[in-house]
C-alpha positions in Angstrom: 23.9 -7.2 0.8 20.3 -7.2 -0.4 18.2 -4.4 -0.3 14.2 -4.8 -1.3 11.7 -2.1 -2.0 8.0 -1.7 -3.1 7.2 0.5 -5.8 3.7 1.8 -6.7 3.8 3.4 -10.9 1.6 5.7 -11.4 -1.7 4.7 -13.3 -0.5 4.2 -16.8 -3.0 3.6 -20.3 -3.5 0.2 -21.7 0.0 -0.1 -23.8 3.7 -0.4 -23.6 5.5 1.8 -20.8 8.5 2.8 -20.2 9.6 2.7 -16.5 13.9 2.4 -16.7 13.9 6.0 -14.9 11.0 5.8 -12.8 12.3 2.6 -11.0 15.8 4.0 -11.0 14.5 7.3 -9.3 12.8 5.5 -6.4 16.2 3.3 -5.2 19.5 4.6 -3.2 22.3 4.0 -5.5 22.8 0.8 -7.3 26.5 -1.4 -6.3 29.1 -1.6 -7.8 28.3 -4.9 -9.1 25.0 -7.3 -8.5 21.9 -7.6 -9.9 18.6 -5.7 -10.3 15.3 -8.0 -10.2 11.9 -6.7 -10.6 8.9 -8.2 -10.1 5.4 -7.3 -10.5 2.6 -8.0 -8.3 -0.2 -8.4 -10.8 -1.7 -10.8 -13.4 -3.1 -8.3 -15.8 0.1 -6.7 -16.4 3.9 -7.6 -17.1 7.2 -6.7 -17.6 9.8 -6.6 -20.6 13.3 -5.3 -21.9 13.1 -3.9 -25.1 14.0 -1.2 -27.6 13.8 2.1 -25.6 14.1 4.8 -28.2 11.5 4.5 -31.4 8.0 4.6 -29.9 6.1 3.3 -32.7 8.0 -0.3 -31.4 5.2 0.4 -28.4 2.5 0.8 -30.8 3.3 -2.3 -32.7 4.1 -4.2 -29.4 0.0 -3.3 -28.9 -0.8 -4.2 -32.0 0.8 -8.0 -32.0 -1.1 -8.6 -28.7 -3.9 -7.5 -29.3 -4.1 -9.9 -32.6 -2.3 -13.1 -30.5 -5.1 -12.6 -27.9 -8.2 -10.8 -29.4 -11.1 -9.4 -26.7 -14.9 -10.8 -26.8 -13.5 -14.5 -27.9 -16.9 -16.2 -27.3 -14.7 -19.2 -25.4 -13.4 -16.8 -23.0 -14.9 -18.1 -19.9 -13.5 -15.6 -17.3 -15.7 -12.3 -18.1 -17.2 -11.1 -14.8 -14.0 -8.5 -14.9 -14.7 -7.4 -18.3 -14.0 -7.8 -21.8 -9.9 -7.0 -21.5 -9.8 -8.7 -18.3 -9.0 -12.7 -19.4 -6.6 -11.3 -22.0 -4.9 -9.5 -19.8 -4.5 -12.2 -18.1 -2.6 -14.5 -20.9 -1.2 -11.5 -22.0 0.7 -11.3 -18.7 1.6 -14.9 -18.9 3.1 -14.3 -22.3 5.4 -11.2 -20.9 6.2 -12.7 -17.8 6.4 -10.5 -14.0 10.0 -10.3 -14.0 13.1 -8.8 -14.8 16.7 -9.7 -13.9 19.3 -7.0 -14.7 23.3 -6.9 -14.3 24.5 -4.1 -12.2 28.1 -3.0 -13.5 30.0 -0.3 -12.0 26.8 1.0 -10.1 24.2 1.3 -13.5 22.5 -1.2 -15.0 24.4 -3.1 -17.8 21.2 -2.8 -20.4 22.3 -2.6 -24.0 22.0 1.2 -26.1 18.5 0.3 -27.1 17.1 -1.3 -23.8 14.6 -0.4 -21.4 11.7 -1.8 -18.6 8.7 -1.8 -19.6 5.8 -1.8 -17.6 2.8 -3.9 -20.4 -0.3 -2.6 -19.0 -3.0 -5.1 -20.5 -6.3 -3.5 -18.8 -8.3 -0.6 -20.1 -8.6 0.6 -16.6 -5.5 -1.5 -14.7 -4.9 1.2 -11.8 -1.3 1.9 -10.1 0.6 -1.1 -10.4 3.2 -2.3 -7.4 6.4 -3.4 -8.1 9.1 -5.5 -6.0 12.3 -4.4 -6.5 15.3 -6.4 -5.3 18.9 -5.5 -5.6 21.5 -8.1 -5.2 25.0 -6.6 -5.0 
């Protein structure tokens, strides 16, 4: 059976997220064995698994990115959206939109340290939507 639901996160500051519990609050329960893919509908923002328990990973995680992709590059041609906007963008592409999770005996098989992330890469980015899809 597959079961599909949009999710709108609330509006979240530029940085690293975590949204494990949010997404998990918003579905009926999970199989007893499947997959969990999520997907996000936007190119300014992206999602990751990573550590879930030390937050200074998130600060760091801002930190790298914002040195890999620096704002106000002067050959940065996509500017009408602002300054963050075109490294958001490549941001995004670096992250990826999705995330493909087992589902073992009705949870999600993520290691001790792993979470979702929701990478918000605008100043400003707004509530984010989601596609959630559960295989299973």
């Amino acid at each position: 059976m597959i079961q599909q639901k949009e999710i709108h996160l609330p509006v979240c500051a530029r940085g690293f997220h975590l949204i494990t519990d949010y997404i998990l609050q918003q579905l009926p329960a999970l199989p007893k064995a499947g997959l969990l893919h999520v997907f996000i509908k936007h190119t300014s923002a992206g999602l990751t698994i990573n550590e879930n328990a030390d937050p200074s990973v998130r600060v760091d995680f801002e930190s790298v990115f914002n040195r890999l992709m620096p704002e106000n590059e002067p050959y940065l041609t996509h500017t009408l959206e602002g300054s963050d906007d075109m490294p958001a963008h490549i941001k995004a592409a670096l992250v990826g939109s999705s995330v493909t999770i087992p589902i073992t005996n009705g949870r999600l098989n993520l290691g001790t340290w792993q979470g979702i992330y929701l990478c918000e890469f605008r100043n400003h980015g707004g509530s984010r939507k989601l596609v959630v899809t559960i295989y299973g």
